[in-house]
C-alpha positions in Angstrom: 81.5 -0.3 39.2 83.5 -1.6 36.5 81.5 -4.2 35.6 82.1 -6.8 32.7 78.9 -7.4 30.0 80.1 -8.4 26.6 81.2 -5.6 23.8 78.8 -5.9 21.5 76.2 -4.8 23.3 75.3 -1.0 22.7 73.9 1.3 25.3 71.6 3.9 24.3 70.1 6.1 26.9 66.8 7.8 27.4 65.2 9.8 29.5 62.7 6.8 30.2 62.0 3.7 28.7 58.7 5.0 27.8 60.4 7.1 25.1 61.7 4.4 22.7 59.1 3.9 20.0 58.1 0.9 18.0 60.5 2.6 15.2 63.8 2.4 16.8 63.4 -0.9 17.7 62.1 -2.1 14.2 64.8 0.0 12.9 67.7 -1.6 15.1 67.2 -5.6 13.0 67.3 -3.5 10.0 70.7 -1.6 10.7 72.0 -5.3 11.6 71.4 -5.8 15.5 70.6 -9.8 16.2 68.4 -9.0 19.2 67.4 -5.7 21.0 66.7 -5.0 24.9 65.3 -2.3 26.7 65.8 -2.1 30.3 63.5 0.0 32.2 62.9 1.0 35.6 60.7 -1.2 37.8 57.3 -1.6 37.3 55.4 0.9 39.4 58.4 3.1 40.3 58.7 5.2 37.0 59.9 8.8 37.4 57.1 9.6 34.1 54.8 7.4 36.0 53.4 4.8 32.9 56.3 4.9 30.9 57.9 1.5 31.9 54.4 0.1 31.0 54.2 2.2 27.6 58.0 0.4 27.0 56.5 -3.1 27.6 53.3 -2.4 25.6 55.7 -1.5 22.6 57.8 -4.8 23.3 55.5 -7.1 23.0 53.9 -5.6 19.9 57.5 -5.6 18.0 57.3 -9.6 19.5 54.3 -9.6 17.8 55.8 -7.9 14.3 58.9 -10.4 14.4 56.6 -13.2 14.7 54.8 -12.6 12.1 57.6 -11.8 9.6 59.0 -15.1 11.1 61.7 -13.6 13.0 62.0 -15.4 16.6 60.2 -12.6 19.2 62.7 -13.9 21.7 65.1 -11.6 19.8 63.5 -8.6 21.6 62.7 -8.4 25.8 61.7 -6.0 28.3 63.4 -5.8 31.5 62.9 -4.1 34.3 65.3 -3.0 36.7 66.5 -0.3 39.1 69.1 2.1 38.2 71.0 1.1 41.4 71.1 -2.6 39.9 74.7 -2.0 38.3 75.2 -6.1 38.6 71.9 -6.9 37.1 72.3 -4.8 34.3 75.9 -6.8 33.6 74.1 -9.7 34.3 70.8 -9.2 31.9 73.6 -8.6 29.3 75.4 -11.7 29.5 72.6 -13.6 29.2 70.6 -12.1 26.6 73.5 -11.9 25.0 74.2 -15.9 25.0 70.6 -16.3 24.3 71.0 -14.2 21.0 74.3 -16.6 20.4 72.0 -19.8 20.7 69.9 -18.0 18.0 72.0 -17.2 15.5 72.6 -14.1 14.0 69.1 -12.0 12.5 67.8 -13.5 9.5 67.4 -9.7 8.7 70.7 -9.2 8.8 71.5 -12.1 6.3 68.7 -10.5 4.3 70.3 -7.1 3.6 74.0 -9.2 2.8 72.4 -10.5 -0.4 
């Protein structure tokens, strides 16, 4: 569809959302990412059946983690979103991506620099 969302945002694909684990997302503000999404399919209409809700259950406790390391938790979101949604992927982008502008970059980040 040729669609435009910034650069700096990198794609990783899975079989479901459900699959991403606590880890990789703790793991990506360590290796330097300001903020981290993971777009799943709609609520109710996963292929693996609960995995979209397994995907928001593991969101919200990394929210939780940041928090309490005092690390914004609006670095991190959950959206969901149907695969034939090409324009609202692009447009989820854009806009996380300006919200993780407004922030700043990761104090994590800035942390491993010194």
């Amino acid at each position: 569809m040729r669609l435009q969302y910034p650069t700096d945002v990198r794609v990783i694909q899975l079989p479901c959302s459900g699959r991403v684990d606590i880890l990789h997302l703790l793991k990506a503000f360590e290796d330097g990412a300001d903020g981290v999404y993971v777009a799943g399919c709609m609520e109710g209409d996963c292929h693996f059946l609960t995995g979209n809700y397994k995907a928001r259950r593991k969101v919200e406790y990394v929210k939780k983690v940041l928090d309490s390391l005092g690390i914004e938790p609006e670095r991190i979101e959950m959206y969901n979103m149907s695969s034939a949604e090409g324009p609202r992927f692009a447009q989820v982008a854009n806009e996380f991506t300006e919200r993780i502008r407004e922030l700043g970059p990761s104090p994590v980040a800035a942390d491993q620099a010194a």
